[in-house]
LODO-268442 format. One line per field, with one value per residue (C-alpha): residue number from 1; residue in three letters; x, y, z. Coordinates in steps of 0.02 Angstrom, whole numbers, plus 50000, padded with zeros to 5 digits. Layout:
N
i = NUM;...;
aa = ala;...;
x = X;...;
y = Y;...;
z = Z;...;
***
This chain:
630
i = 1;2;3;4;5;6;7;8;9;10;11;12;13;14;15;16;17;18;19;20;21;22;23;24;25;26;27;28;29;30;31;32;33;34;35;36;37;38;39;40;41;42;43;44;45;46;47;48;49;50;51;52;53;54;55;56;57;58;59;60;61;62;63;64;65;66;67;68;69;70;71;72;73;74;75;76;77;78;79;80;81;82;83;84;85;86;87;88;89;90;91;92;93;94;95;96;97;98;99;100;101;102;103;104;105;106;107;108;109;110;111;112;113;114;115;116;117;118;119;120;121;122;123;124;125;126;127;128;129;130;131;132;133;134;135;136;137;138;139;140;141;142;143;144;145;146;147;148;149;150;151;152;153;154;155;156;157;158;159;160;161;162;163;164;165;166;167;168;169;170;171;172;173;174;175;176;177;178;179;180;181;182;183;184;185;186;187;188;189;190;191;192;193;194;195;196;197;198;199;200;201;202;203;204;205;206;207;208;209;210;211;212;213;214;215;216;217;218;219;220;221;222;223;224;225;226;227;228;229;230;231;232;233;234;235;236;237;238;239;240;241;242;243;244;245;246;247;248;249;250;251;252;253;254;255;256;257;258;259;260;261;262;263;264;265;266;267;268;269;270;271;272;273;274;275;276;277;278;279;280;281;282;283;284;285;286;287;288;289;290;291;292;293;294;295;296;297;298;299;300;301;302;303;304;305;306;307;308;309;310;311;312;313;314;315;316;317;318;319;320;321;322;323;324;325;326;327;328;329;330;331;332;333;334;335;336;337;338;339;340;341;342;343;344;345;346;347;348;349;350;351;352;353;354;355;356;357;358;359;360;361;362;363;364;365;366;367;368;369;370;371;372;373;374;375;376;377;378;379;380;381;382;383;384;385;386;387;388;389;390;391;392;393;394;395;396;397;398;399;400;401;402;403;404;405;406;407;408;409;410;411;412;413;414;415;416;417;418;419;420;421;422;423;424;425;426;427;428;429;430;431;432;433;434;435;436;437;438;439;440;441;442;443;444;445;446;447;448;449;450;451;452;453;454;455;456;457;458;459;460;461;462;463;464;465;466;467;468;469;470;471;472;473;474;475;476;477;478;479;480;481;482;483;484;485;486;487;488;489;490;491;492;493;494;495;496;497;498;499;500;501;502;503;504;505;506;507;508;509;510;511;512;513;514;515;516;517;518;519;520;521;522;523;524;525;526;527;528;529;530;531;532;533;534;535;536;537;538;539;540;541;542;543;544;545;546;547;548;549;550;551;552;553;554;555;556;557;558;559;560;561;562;563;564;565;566;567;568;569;570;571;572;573;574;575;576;577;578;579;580;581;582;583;584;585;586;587;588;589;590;591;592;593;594;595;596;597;598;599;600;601;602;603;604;605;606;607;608;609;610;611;612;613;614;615;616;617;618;619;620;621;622;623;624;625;626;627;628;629;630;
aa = unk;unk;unk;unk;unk;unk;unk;unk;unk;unk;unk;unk;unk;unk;unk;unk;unk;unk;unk;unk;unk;unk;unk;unk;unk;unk;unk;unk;unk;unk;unk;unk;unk;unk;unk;unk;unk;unk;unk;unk;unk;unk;unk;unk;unk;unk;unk;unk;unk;unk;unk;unk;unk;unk;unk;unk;unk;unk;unk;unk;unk;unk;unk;unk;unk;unk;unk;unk;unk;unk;unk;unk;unk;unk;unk;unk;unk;unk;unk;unk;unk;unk;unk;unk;unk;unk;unk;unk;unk;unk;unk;unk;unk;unk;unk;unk;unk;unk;unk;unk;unk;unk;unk;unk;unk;unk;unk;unk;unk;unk;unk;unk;unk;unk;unk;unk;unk;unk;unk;unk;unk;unk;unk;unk;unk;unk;unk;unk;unk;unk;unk;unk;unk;unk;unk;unk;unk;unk;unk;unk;unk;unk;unk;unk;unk;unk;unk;unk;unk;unk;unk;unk;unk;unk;unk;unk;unk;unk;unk;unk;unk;unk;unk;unk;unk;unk;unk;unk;unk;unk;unk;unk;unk;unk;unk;unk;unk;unk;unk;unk;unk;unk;unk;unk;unk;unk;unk;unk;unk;unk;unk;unk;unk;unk;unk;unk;unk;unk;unk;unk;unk;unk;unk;unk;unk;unk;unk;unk;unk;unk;unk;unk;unk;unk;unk;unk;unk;unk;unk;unk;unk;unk;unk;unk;unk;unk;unk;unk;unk;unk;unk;unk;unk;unk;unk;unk;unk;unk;unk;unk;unk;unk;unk;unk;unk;unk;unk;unk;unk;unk;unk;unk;unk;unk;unk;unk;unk;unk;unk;unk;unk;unk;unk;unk;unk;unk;unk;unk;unk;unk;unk;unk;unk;unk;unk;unk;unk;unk;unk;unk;unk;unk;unk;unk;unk;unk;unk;unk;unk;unk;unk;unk;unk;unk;unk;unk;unk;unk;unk;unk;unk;unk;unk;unk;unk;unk;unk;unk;unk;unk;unk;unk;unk;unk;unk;unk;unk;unk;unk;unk;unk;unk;unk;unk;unk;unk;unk;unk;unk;unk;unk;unk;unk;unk;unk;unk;unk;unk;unk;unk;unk;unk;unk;unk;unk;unk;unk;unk;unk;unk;unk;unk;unk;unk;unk;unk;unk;unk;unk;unk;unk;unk;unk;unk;unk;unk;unk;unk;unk;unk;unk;unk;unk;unk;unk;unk;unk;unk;unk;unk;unk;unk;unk;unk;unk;unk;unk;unk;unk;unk;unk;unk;unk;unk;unk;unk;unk;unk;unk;unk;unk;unk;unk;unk;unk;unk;unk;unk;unk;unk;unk;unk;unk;unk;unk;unk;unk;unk;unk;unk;unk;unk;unk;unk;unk;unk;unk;unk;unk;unk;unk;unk;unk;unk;unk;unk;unk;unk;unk;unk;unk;unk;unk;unk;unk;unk;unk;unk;unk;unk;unk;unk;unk;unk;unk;unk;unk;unk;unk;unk;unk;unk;unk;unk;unk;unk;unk;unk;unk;unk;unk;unk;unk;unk;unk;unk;unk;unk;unk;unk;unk;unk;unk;unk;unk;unk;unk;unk;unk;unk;unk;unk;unk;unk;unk;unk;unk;unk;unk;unk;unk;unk;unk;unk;unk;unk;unk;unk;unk;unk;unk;unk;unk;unk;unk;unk;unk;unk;unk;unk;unk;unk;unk;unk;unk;unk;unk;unk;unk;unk;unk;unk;unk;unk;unk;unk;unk;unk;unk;unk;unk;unk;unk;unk;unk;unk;unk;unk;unk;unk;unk;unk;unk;unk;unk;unk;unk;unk;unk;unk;unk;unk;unk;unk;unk;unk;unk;unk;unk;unk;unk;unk;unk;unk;unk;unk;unk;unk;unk;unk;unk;unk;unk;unk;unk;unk;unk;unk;unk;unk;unk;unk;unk;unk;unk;unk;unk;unk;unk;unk;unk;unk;unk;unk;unk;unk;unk;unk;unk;unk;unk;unk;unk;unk;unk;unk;unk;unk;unk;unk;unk;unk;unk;unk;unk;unk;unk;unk;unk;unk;
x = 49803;49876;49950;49821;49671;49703;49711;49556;49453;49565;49460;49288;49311;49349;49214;49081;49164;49159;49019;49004;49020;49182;49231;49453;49495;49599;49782;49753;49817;49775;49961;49996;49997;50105;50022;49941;49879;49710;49725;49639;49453;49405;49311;49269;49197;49083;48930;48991;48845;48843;49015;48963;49061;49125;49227;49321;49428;49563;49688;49809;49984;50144;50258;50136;50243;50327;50487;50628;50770;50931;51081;51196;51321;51400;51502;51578;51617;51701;51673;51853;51901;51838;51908;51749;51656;51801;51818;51679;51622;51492;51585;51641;51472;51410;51539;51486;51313;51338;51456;51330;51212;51064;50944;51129;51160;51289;51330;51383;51484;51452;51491;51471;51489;51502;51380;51416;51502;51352;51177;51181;51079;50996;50946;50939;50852;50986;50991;51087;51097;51191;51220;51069;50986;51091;51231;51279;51234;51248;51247;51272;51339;51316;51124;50966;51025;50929;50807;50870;50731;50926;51056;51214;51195;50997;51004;50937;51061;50979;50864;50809;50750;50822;50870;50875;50704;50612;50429;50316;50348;50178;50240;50162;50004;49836;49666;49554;49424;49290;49271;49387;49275;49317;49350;49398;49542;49563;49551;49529;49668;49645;49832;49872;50051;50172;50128;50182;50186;50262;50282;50215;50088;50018;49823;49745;49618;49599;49514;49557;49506;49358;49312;49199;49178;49068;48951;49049;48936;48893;49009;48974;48788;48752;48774;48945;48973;49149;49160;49305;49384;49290;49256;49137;49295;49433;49423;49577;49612;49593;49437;49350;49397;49582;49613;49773;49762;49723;49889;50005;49924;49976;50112;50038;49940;50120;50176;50129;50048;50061;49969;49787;49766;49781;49665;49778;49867;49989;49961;50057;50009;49953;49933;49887;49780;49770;49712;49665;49795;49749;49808;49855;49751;49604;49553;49526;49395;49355;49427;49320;49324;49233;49376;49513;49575;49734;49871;50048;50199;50383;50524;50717;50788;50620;50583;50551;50689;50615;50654;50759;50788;50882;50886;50954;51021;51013;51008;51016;51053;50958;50900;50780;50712;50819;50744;50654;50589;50565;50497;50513;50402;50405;50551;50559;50638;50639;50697;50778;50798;50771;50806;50859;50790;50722;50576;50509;50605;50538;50473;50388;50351;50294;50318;50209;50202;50311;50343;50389;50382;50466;50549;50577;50568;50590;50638;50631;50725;50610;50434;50348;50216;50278;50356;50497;50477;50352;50375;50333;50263;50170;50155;50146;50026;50115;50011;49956;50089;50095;50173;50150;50232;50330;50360;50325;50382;50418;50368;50266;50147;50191;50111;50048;49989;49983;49909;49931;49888;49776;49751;49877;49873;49925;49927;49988;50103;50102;50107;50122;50195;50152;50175;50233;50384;50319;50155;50158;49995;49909;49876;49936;49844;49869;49865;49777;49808;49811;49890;49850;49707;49676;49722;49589;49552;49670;49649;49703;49701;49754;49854;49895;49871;49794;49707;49647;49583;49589;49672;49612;49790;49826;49654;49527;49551;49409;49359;49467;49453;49494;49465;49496;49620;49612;49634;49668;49636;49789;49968;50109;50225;50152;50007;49838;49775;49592;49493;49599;49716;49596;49574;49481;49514;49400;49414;49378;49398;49304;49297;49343;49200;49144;49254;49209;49263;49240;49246;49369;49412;49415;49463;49573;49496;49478;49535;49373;49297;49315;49259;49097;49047;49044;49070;48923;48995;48823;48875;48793;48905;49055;49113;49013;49161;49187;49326;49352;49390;49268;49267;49205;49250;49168;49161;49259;49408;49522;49567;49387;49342;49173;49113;49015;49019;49046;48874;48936;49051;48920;48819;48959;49043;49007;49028;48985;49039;49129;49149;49196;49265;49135;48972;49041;48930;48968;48865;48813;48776;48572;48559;48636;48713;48830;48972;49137;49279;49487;49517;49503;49653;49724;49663;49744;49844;50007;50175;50217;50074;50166;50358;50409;50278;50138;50007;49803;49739;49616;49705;49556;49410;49255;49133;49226;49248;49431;49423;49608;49748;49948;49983;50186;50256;50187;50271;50428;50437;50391;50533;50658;50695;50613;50707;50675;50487;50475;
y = 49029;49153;49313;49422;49311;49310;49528;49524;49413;49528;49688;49577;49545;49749;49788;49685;49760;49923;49949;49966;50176;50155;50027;50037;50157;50185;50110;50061;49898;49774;49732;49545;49459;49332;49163;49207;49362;49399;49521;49645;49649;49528;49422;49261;49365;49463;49390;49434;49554;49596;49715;49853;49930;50091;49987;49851;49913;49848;49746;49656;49758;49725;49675;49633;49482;49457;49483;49434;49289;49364;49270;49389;49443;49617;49631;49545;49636;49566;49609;49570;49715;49849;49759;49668;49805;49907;50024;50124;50028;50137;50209;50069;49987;50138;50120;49956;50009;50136;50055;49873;49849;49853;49695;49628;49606;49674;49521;49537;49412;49351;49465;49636;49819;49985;50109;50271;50394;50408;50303;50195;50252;50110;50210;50093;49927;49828;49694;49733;49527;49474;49308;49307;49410;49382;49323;49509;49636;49820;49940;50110;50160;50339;50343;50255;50233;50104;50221;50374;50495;50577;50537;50583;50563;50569;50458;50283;50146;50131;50233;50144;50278;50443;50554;50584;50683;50664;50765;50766;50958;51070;51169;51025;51009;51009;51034;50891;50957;50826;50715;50558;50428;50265;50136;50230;50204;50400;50562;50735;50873;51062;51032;50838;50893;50876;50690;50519;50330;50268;50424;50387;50537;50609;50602;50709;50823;50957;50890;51066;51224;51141;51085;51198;51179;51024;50976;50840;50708;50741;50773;50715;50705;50864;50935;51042;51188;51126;51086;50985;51041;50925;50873;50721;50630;50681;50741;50838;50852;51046;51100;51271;51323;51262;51090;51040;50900;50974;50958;51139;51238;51261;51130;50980;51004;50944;50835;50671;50755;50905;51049;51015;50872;50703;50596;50542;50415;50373;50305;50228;50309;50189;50315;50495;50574;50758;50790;50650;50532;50347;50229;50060;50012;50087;50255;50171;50319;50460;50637;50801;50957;51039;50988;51056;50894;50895;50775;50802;50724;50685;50755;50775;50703;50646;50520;50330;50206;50042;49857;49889;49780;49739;49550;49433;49552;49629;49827;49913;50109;50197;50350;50401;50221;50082;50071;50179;50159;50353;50390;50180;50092;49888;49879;49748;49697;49507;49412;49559;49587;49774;49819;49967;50078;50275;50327;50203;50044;50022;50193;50181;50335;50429;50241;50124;49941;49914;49746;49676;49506;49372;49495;49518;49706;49699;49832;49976;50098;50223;50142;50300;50396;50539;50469;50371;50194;50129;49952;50010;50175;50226;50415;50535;50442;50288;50144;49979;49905;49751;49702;49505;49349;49474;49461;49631;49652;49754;49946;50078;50039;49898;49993;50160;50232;50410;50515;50339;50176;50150;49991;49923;49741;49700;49512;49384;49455;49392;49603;49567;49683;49862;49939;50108;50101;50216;50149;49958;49924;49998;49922;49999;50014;49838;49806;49951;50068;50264;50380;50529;50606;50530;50341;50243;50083;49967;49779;49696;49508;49358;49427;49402;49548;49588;49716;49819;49989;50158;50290;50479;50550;50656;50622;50500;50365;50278;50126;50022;49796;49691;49520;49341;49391;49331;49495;49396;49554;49503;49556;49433;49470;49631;49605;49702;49825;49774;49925;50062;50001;50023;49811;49777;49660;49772;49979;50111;50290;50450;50482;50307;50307;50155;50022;49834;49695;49522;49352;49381;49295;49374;49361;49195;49031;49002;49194;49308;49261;49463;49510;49584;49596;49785;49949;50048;50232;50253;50258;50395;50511;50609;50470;50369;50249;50114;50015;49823;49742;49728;49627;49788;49965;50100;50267;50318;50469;50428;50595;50645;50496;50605;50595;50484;50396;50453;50391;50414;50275;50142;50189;50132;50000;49846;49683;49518;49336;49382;49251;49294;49201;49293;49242;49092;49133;49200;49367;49396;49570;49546;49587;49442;49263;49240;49136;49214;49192;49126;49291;49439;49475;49291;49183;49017;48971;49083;48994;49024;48901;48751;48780;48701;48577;48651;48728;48767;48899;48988;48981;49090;49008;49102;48972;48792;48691;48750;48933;48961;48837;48905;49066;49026;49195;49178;48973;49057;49166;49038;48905;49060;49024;49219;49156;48994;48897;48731;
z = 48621;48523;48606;48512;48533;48732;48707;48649;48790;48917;48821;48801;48998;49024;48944;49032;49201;49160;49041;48869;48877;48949;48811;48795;48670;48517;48543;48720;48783;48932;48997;49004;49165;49238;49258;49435;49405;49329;49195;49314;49264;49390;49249;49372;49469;49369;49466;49625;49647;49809;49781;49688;49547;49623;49742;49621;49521;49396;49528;49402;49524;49497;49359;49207;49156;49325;49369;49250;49287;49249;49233;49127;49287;49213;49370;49517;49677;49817;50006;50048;49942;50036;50203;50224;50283;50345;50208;50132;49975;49892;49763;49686;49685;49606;49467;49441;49442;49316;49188;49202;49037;49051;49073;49172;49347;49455;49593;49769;49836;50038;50167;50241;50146;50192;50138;50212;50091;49964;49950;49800;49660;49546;49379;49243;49199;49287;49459;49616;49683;49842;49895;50004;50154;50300;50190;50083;50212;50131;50284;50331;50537;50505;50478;50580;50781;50884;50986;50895;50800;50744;50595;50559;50387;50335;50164;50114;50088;49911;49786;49611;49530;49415;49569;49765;49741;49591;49567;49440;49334;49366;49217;49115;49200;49093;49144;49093;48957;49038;49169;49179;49195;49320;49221;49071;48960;48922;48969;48863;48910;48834;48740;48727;48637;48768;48815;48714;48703;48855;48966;49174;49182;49353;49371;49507;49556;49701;49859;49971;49880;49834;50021;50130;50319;50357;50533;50636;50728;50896;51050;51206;51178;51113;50920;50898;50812;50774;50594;50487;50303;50188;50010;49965;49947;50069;50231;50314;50473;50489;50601;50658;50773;50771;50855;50927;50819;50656;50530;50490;50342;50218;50231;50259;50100;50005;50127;50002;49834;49737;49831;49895;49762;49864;49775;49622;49526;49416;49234;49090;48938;48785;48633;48603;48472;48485;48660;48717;48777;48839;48967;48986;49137;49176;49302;49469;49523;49419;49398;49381;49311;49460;49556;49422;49384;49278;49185;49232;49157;49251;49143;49159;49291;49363;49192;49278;49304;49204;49247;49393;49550;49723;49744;49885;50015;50195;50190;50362;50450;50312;50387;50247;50212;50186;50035;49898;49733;49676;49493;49461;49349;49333;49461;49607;49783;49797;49935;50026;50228;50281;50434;50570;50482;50513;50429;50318;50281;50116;50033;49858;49792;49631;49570;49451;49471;49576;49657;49846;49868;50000;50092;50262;50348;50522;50684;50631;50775;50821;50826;50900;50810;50694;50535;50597;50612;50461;50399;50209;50142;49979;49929;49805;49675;49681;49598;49546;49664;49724;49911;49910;50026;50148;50340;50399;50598;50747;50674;50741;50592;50470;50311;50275;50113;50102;49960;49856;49811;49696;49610;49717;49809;49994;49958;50087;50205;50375;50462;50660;50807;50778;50920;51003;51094;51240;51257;51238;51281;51142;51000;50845;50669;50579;50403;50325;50166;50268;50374;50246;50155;49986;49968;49866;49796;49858;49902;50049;50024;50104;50259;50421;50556;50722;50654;50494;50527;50404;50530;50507;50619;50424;50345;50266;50138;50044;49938;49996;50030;50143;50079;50164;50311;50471;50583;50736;50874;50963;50917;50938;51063;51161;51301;51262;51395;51365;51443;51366;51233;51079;51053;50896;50736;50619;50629;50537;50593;50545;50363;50310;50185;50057;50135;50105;50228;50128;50205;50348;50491;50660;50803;50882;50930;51132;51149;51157;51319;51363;51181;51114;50941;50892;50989;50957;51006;51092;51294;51394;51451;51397;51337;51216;51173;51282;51355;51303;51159;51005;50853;50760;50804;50665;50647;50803;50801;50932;50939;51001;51085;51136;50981;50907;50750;50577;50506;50316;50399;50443;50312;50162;50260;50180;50282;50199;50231;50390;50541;50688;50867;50967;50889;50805;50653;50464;50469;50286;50186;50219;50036;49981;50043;49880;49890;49909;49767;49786;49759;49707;49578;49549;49445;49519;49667;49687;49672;49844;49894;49821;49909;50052;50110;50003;50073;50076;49955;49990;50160;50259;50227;50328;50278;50281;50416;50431;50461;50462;50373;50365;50279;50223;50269;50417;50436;50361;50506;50630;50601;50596;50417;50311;50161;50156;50130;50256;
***
């Protein structure tokens, strides 16, 4: 089929998603996908009834055309001459680095190198390759300490992006003129001048002057007078009176987005003509007026890196993230090992489709609560990314996405062993898309975890999908404290509003003898929460466990096609029995599938004889081989 013919279904398609009023406009494109990926408008399943439109949303993440096979080699460096990791080797990489062409690859040979004089800073369309993870091991010994919340030297081991700490410029910010509508191509600014063809553009709107003080459910039996800070939309964690739990204000309100205005993302833009300026994907929710929404561009030394990635390496002792993409669009980590890491060991922020696939992030060294020991992080807007085949172990959480994530894809990843370091026995937040107020419309498909729940510790999120995991209840290698370690393999805590849970399994075969099926938050008592374990655990704030649950939370929480271990049964949406689709952003078996041995896909399968077949990151990890498919 011809290139242009196969643009034009991808717009037909869009259109019969979205409706016809929020038909693609003028000069707007629908990028191209790699052979995997849908191109986003979830055509196949157009009949899929039973999930309504404001909670699908355009997931075609990642590299539009995949990531690129590069075999031009601008530069050789050598281990051996920096002493094999006796002698600081950073600058010369970065020389490499910055002399390489772009589209060319700067190789590392075998072996270990120093990175402790300066971070290395990837900002061009070029490749950083090793040899392999475990084989070129880039690490710094004056950052992350095992057991240490402390550093020597606070900096990643690598940043793609322009700069240490690129922001988007408010100076440029716009008011929209009208509403951005979901699923829109376009929105109307009041002076469209400053923005053109190809610039990454901030979209956001304020979700904290425009809150009020809202009623909380009841405590301990009775109504309270306490209230929360509240929008429609986000929910902060600020009551009245003061809480010891509630976040610092003003501060936290620019701890991941620009001031008060959490509920964001970013956008490519397609074409402008006068003031209004178009996109190449779609709004995944829409912004308002009411709420001051506004378009803000990235300039300087905050424009997007393009086309840049790390490939075929270990990184470890970063002690801000191993790892970061900031300000990078259509940039990737393949086949990389992170590891010993403080704070996050793979931070992706301000970015656009960004990729993170077959990797292995692993022991992180200070899994306590507080910021220090996450697996992989999204914040500040960053969007449409895709986080796809990884082994994600031994973190205090092994994902968070704060003030971020929209349109993005957690696809595949076998996400095991959260845990806290000083309280073993509780179990940790699993796969899940939070951990700050404002994250929205992100997929979670085809993983492996003991859990998924939508913490409220900074905030709500909302929209999100959990689709065809098995969210086994028990975590690999810690024991569960079953009356007062928070056991469940479906959660969602107050505020996590309009979330859909889509032919899951839960729970592990010959496992739930002590299980029930859901925690209703209705005990007499001070304490209407009880101890145990539950397949389903709703509405609940851990940090009030007297109160009951958020009923905006079981209201929206859609659960559909669902089987469980407890009642051995597929519990359907009573509104409809429809079958479930592969997926819900591929369009045919994913590569990955067919290495090694080959494997089952669909691998979760609520409603076949089979429940559960092999998910390969999680047989990777199993015979000891992350880099390697048996």
């Amino acid at each position: 089929m011809a290139r242009s013919s196969r643009k034009s279904l991808n717009l037909l398609a869009a259109i019969l998603i979205f409706g016809c009023k929020n038909s693609i406009p003028f000069g707007a494109t629908v990028s191209n996908p790699d052979s995997s990926k849908t191109d986003g408008t979830l055509a196949a399943d157009v009949a899929f009834t039973v999930f309504p439109a404001d909670r699908r949303t355009f997931w075609a993440p990642g590299i539009a055309t995949g990531i690129p096979e590069r075999h031009k080699v601008c530069a050789a460096v050598d281990a051996s001459t920096y002493g094999n990791g006796r002698d600081d080797a950073s600058a010369g990489i970065q020389a490499a680095l910055n002399a390489c062409p772009l589209g060319q690859v700067v190789q590392l040979s075998a072996g270990p190198f120093l990175i402790n004089n300066h971070f290395l800073l990837i900002n061009r369309g070029i490749t950083l390759r090793g040899a392999g993870g475990g084989i070129t091991v880039l690490r710094r010994t004056n950052g992350a300490h095992p057991n240490q919340y402390t550093c020597e030297v606070c900096d990643p081991v690598i940043i793609v992006g322009p700069s240490r700490w690129p922001v988007p410029d408010d100076s440029t910010s716009q008011n929209l003129s009208a509403d951005g509508v979901k699923g829109g191509y376009s929105v109307t600014v009041a002076n469209g001048s400053g923005f053109a063809v190809g610039q990454l553009v901030l979209l956001d709107e304020d979700n904290y002057l425009t809150g009020s003080w809202t009623s909380l459910p009841n405590r301990g039996g009775q109504p309270t007078t306490a209230t929360i800070w509240a929008t429609d939309r986000a929910v902060w964690q600020k009551h009245n009176p003061p809480d010891p739990v509630d976040d610092p204000f003003p501060d936290a309100l620019s701890w991941f987005a620009r001031s008060g205005r959490p509920i964001n993302e970013i956008k490519e833009v397609a074409s402008v003509r006068g003031n209004t300026v178009a996109f190449t994907t779609p709004l995944h929710i829409s912004y308002r007026v009411a709420h001051s929404a506004q378009l803000t561009r990235y300039t300087q030394d905050s424009v997007h890196v393009r086309n840049a990635g790390v490939e075929n390496l270990t990184v470890s002792g970063g002690a801000d993230g191993n790892i970061r993409f900031e300000c990078a669009a259509d940039s990737w980590m393949k086949n990389v090992e992170s590891t010993g890491w403080l704070n996050d060991g793979v931070a992706i922020v301000n970015s656009f489709r960004v990729e993170v696939r077959g990797s292995y992030i692993h022991d992180g060294v200070w899994p306590e609560p507080g910021g220090g020991g996450y697996a992989i992080g999204f914040s500040f807007g960053a969007s449409e990314i895709l986080i796809e085949d990884n082994i994600v172990m031994q973190a205090n959480k092994v994902i968070v996405s704060r003030s971020a994530g929209a349109g993005s894809v957690v696809g595949y990843n076998y996400m095991d062993d959260a845990h806290i370091r000083s309280a073993p026995l509780w179990q940790e937040v699993g796969i899940n898309a939070s951990h700050m107020v404002g994250s929205h419309h992100m997929l979670l498909e085809g993983n492996e975890s003991f859990n998924y729940d939508a913490d409220n510790t900074h905030g709500n999120t909302i929209y999100h999908t959990v689709f065809r995991n098995h969210l086994s209840g028990f975590r690999r290698d810690y024991p569960e404290d079953q009356e007062g370690g928070n056991r469940r393999a479906g959660g969602l805590m107050y505020g996590a509003w309009w979330h859909s849970f889509i032919g899951n399994v839960m729970g592990t075969e010959g496992r739930m003898s002590a299980w029930e099926y859901e925690d209703p938050g209705t005990r007499p008592g001070p304490q209407p929460w009880q101890g145990g374990s539950f397949i389903w655990k709703l509405g609940y704030d851990p940090t009030h466990w007297e109160q009951v649950a958020d009923p905006v939370v079981k209201s929206t929480v859609l659960r559909h096609g669902n089987f469980d271990y407890v009642t051995h049964s597929v519990i359907w949406d009573p509104r409809s029995s429809e079958p479930l689709p592969d997926s819900l952003y591929l369009k045919r078996r994913p590569a990955f599938f067919d290495a090694g041995r080959g494997y089952v896909w669909p691998w979760v399968d609520p409603t076949g004889v089979a429940k559960l077949h092999t998910l390969p990151a999680r047989a990777r990890y199993d015979a000891a081989t992350p880099f390697v498919q048996p």
